[in-house]
Backbone as CSV, one residue per row, in Angstrom:
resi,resn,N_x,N_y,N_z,CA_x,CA_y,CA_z,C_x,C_y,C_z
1,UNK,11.444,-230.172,-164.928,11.625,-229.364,-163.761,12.907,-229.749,-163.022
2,UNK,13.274,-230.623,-163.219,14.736,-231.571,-162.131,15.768,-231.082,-163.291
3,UNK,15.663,-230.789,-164.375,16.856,-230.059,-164.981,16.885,-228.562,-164.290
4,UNK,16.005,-227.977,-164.095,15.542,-226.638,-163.752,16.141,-226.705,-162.207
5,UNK,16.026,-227.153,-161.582,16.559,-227.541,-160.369,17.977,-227.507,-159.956
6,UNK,18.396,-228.606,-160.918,20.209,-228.794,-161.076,21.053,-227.478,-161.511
7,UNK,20.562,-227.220,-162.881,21.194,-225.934,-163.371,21.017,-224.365,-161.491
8,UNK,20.129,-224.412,-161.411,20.034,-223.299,-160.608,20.890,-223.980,-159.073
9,UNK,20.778,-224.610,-159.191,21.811,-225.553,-158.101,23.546,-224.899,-158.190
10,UNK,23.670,-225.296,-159.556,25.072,-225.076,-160.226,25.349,-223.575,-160.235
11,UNK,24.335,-222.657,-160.831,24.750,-221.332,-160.749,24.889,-220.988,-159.544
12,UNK,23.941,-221.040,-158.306,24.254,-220.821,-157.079,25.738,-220.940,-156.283
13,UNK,26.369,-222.592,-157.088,27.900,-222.965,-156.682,28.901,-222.204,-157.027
14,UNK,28.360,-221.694,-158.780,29.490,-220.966,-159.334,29.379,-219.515,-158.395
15,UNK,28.309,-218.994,-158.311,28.291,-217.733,-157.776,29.049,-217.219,-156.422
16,UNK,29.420,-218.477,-155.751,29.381,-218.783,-154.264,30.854,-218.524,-154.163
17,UNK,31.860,-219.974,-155.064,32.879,-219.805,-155.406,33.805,-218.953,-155.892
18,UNK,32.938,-218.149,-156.776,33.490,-217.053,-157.576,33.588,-215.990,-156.615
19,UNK,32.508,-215.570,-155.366,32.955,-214.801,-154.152,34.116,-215.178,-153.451
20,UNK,34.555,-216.345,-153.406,35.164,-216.508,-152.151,36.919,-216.575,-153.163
21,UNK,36.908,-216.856,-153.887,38.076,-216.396,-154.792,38.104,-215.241,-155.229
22,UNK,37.180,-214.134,-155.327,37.156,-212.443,-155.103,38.261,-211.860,-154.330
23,UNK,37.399,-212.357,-152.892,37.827,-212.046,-151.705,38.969,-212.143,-150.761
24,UNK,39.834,-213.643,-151.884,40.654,-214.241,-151.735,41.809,-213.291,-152.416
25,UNK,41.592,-213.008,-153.429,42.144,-212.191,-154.593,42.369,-210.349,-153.773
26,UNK,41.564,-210.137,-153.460,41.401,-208.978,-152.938,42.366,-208.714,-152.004
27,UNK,42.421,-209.758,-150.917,43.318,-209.720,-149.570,44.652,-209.745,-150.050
28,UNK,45.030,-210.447,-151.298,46.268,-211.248,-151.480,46.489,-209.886,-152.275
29,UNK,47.210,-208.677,-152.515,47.280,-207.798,-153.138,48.663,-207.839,-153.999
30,UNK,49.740,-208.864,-153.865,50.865,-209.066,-154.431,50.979,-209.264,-156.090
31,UNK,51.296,-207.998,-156.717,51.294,-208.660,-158.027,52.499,-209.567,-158.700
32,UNK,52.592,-209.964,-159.669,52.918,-211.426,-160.067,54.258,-210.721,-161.347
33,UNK,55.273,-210.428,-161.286,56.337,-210.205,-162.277,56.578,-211.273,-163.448
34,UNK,56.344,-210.885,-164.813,56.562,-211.951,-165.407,58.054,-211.461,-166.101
35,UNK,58.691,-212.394,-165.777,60.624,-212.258,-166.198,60.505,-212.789,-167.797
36,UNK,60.352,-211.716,-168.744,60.932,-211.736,-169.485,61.999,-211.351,-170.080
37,UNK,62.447,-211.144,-171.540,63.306,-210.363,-171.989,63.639,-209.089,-171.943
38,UNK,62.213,-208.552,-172.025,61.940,-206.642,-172.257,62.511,-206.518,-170.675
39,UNK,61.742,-207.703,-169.874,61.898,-207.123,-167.876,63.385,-206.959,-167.644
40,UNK,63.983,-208.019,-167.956,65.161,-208.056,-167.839,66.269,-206.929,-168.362
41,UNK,66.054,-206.631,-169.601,67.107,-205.825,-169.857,66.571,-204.389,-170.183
42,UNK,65.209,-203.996,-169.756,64.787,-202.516,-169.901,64.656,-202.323,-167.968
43,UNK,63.786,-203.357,-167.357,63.424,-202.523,-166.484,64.427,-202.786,-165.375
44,UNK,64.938,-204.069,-165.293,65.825,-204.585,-164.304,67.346,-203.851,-164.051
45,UNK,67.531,-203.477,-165.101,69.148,-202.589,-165.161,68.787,-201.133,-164.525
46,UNK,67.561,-200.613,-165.070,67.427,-199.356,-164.278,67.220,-199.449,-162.663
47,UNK,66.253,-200.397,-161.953,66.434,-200.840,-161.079,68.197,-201.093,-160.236
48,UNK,68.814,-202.131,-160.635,69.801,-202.435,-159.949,70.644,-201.024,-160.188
49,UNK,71.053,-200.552,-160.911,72.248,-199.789,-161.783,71.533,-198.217,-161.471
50,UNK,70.282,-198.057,-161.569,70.047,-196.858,-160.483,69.839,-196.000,-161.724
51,UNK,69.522,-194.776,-161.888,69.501,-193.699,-162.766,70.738,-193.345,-163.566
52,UNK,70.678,-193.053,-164.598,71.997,-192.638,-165.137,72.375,-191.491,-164.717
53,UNK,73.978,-190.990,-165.039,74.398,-189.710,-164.279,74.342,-188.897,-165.907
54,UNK,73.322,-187.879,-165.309,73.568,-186.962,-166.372,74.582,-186.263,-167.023
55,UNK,74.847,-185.647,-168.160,76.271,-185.665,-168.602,76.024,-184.150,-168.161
56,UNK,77.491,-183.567,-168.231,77.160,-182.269,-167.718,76.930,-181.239,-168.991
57,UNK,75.862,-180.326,-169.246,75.318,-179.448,-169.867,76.215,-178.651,-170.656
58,UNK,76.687,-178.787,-172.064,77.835,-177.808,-172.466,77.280,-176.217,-172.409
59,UNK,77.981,-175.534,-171.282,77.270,-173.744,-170.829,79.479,-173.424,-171.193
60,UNK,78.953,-172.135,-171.339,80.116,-171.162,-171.424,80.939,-171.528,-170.208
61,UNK,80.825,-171.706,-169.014,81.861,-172.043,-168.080,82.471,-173.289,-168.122
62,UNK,82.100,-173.943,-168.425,82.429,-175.292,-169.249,83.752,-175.041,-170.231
63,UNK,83.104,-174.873,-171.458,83.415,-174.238,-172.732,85.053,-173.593,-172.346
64,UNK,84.752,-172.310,-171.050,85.988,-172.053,-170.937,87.202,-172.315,-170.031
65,UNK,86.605,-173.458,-168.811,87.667,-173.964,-168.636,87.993,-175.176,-169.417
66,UNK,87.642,-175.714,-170.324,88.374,-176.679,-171.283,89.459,-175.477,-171.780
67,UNK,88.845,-174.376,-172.118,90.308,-173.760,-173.056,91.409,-173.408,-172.175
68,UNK,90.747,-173.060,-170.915,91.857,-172.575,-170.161,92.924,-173.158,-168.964
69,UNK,92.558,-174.368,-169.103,92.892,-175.853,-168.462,93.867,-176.498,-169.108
70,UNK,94.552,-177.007,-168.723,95.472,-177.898,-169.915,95.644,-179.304,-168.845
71,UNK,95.296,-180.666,-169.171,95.735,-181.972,-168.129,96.761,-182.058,-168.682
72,UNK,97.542,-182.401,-167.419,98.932,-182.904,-167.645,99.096,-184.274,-166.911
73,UNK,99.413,-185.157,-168.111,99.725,-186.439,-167.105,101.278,-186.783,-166.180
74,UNK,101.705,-187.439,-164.816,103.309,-186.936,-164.642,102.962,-188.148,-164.497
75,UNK,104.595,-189.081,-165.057,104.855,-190.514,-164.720,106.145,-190.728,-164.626
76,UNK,106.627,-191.432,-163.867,108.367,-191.604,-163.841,109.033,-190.151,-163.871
77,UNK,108.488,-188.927,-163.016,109.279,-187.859,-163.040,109.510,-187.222,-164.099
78,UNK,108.627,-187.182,-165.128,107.883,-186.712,-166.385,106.050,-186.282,-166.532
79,UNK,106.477,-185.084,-167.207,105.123,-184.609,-167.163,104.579,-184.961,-168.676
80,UNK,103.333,-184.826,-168.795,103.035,-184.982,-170.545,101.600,-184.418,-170.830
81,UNK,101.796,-183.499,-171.812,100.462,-183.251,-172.006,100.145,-182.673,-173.252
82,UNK,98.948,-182.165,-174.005,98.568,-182.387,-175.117,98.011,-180.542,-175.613
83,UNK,99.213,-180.156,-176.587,98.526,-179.109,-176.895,98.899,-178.275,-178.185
84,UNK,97.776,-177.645,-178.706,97.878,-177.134,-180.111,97.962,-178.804,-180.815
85,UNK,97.168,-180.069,-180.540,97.535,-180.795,-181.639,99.137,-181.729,-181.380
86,UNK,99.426,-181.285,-180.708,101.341,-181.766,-180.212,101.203,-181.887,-179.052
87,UNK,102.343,-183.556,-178.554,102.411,-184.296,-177.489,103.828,-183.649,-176.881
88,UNK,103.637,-183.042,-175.635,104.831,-182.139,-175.065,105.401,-183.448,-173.607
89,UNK,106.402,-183.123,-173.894,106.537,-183.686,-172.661,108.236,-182.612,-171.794
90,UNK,108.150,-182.929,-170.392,108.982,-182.219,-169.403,109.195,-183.121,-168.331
91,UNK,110.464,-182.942,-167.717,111.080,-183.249,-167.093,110.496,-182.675,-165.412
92,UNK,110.455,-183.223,-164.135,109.707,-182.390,-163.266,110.759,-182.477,-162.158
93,UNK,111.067,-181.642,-162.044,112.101,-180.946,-160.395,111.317,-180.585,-159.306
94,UNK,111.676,-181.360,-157.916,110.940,-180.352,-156.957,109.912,-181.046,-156.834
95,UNK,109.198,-181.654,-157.529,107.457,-181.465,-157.477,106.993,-180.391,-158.664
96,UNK,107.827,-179.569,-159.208,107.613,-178.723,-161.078,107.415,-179.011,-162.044
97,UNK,107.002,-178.328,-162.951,107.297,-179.074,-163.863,108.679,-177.920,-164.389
98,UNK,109.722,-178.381,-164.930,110.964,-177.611,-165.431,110.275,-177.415,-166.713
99,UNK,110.144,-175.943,-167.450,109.546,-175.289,-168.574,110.670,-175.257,-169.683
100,UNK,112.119,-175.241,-168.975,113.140,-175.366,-169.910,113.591,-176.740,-170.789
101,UNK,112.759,-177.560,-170.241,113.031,-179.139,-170.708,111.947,-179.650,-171.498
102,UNK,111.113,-178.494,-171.815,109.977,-179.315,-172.609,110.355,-179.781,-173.743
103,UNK,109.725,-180.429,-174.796,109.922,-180.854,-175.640,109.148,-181.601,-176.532
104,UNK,108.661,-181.763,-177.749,107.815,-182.461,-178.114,108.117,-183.798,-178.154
105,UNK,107.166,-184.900,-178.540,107.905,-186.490,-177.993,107.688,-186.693,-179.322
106,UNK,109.319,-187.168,-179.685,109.378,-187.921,-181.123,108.966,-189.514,-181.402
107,UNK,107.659,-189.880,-181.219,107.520,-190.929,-181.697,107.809,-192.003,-182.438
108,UNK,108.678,-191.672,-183.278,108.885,-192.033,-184.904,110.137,-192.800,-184.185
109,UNK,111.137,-192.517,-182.986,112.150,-193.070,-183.126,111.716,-194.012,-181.907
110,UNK,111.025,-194.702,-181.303,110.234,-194.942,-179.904,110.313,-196.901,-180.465
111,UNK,110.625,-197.528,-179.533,110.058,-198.823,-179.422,108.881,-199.229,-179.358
112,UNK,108.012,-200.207,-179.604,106.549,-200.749,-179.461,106.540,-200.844,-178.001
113,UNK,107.746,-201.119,-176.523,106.594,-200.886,-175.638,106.592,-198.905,-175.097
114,UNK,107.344,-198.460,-175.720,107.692,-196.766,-175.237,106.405,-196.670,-176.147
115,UNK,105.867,-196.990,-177.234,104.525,-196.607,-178.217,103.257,-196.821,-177.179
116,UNK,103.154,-198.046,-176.712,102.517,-198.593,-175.926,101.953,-197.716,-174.965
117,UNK,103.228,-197.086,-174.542,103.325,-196.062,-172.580,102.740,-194.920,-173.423
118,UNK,102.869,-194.632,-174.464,102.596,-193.068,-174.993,100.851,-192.950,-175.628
119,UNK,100.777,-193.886,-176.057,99.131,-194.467,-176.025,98.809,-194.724,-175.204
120,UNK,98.552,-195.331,-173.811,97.691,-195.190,-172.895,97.989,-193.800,-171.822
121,UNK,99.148,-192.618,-172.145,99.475,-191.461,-171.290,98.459,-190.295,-172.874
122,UNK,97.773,-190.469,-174.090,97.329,-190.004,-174.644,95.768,-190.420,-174.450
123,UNK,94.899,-191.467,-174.400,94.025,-191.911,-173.954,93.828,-191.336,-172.890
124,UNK,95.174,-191.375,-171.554,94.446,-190.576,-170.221,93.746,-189.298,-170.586
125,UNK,94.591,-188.283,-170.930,94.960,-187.188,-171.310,93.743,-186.631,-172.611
126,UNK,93.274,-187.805,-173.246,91.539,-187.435,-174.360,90.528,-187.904,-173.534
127,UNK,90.870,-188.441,-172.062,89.670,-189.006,-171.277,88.227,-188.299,-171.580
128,UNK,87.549,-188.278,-171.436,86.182,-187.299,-171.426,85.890,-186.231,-172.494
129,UNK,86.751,-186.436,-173.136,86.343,-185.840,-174.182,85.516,-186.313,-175.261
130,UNK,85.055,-185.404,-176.479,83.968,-186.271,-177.335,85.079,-186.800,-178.386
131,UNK,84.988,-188.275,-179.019,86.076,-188.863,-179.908,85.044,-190.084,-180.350
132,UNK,85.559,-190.165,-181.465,85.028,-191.465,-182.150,86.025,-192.464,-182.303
133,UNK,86.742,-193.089,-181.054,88.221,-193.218,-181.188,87.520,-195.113,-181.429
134,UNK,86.301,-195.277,-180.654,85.991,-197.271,-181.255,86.462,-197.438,-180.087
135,UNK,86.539,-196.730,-178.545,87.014,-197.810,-177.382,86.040,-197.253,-177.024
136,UNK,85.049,-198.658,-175.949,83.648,-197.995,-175.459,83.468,-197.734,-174.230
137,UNK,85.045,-197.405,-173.626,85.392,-196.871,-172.075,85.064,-197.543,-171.291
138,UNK,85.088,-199.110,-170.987,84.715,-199.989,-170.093,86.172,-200.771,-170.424
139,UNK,86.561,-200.713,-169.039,87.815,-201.619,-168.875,87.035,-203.177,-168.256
């Protein structure tokens, strides 16, 4: 009977305890982040870094001001820009561009740093466009 006693003693303690850590649990409503790998680089970047910006929808108005647009980059009182496939470049008067001075840019006769200036005024100039050019647009 004194085993019978003890045991029902003990369940009574556990039962008692186990309320008051319930209740404890209940109030304290803060859940507990465990920092892992997945947290870190799935959920934490969307967090800080915010939603991505959607790309814009290729629709016909789109479509036709790419055709009917032309970028022109101007540097050192030179204009430059990219068309039919051929790198044009002009001379700019005024704030113009002079139409009589265009010209295509002969590369072939160009120094490595004039190559240099003509590759990053061609990069501006394919900005946003779709290319499999291997640069992953993060300076």
């Amino acid at each position: 009977m004194e085993y019978f006693a003890g045991a029902f003693i003990t369940l009574v303690v556990v039962f008692v305890i186990n309320r008051m850590i319930s209740k404890q649990l209940a109030q304290d409503k803060t859940s507990v982040v465990r920092y892992s790998q997945s947290h870190i680089y799935m959920v934490a970047e969307k967090i800080i870094l915010g939603p991505a910006i959607p790309k814009a929808p290729d629709s016909q108005s789109f479509r036709y001001q790419k055709e009917s647009y032309l970028k022109v980059v101007v540097l050192d009182n030179k204009a430059y820009w990219i068309k039919d496939n051929a790198f044009y470049m002009a001379d700019i008067v005024d704030g113009d561009v002079d139409k009589e001075t265009t010209r295509k840019v002969d590369t072939m006769s160009m120094d490595d740093v004039e190559l240099k200036k003509m590759l990053v005024i061609v990069e501006t100039l394919r900005e946003g466009e779709d290319s499999d050019s291997g640069n992953s647009g993060k300076s």
